[in-house]
C-alpha positions in Angstrom: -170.3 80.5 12.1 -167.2 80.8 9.2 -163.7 80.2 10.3 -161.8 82.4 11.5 -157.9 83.0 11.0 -155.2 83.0 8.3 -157.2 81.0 6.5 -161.0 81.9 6.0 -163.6 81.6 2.6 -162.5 85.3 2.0 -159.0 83.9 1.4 -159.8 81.6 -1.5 -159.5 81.3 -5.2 -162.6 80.4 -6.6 -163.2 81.9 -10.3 -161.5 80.4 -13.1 -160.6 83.4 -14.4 -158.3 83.9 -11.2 -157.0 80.1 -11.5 -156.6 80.8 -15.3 -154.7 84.0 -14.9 -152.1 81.9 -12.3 -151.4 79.3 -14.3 -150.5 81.9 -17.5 -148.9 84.7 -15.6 -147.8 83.8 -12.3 -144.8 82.2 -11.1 -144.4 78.1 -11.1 -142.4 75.4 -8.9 -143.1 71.7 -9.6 -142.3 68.7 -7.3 -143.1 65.2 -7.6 -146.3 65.3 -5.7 -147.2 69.1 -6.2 -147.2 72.0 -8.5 -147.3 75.9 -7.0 -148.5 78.5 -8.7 -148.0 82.0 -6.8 -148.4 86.1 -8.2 -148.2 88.7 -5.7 -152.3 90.4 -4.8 -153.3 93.9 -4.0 -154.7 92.5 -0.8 -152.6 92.1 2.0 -153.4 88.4 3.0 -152.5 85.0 0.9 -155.6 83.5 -1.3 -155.6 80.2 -1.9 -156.9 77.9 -4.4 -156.2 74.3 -4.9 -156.8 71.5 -8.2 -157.3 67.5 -7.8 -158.0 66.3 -11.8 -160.4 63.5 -11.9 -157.4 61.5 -13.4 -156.4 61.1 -9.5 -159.3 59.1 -8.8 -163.3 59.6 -7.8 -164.7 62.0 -5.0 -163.6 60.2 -2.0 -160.1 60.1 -3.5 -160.0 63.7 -4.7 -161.3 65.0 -1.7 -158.7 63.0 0.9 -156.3 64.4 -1.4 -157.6 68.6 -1.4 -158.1 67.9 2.5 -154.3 67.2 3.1 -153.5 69.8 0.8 -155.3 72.3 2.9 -153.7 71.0 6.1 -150.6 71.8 5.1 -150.7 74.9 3.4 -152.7 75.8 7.4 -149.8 74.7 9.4 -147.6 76.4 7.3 -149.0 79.6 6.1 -147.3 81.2 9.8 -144.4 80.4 8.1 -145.4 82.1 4.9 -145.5 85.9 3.7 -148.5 88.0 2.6 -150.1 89.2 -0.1 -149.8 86.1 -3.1 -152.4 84.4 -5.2 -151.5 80.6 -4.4 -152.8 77.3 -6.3 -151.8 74.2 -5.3 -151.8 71.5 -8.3 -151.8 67.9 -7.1 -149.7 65.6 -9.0 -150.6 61.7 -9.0 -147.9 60.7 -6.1 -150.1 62.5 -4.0 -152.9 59.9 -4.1 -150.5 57.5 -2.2 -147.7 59.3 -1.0 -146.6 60.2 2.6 -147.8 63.2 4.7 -144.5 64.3 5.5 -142.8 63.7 1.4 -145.8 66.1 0.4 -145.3 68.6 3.6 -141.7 68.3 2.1 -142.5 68.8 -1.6 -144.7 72.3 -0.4 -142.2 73.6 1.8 -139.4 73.2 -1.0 -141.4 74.8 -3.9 -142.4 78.1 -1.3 -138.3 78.1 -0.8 -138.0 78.4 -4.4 -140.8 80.7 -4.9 -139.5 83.1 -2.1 -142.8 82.2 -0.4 -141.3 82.1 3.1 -140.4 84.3 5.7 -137.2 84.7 6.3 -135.7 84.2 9.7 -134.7 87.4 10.9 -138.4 88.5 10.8 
């Protein structure tokens, strides 16, 4: 009945010890509408997390927020290379910014994580 793909429950961050352990250890790139964290795994697939504070607004708002979030991270995680510990922070412009500034503001912080592919592969 689960998903299957890149993307499963398997793949996901859901202790906070693990979000904990990102946010004093791993890596960090901030934009105006997201912040990445990323340290490499010893399993040989990407696990995600991602955090909507209730300062950004109630359920409804939260949720629409973590559901965009997860769309993009899904079309982009082709793009993306194995084996990292990723939580996605959303920042307040994501309540009410564009799809395609916060597609933007991902793809840049990966770049600057060295979270992408690179073309030759």
């Amino acid at each position: 009945m689960g998903r299957s793909g890149p993307l499963n429950e398997r793949n996901t961050l859901k202790k906070n010890s693990d979000f904990q352990r990102l946010y004093a250890r791993g890596k960090s790139a901030v934009t105006p509408y997201l912040v990445l964290y990323c340290r490499r795994n010893r399993v040989r697939e990407n696990r995600l997390g991602y955090t909507v504070s209730t300062k950004l607004g109630g359920a409804v708002v939260r949720n629409r927020v973590r559901r965009r979030l997860r769309e993009i991270v899904r079309l982009r995680a082709p793009e993306m290379k194995q084996g990292w510990d990723i939580v996605v922070v959303a920042r307040a412009r994501c309540v009410g910014g564009a799809y395609a500034k916060m597609d933007a503001a991902f793809l840049r912080a990966c770049k600057e994580l060295g979270l992408l592919k690179e073309a030759s592969e």
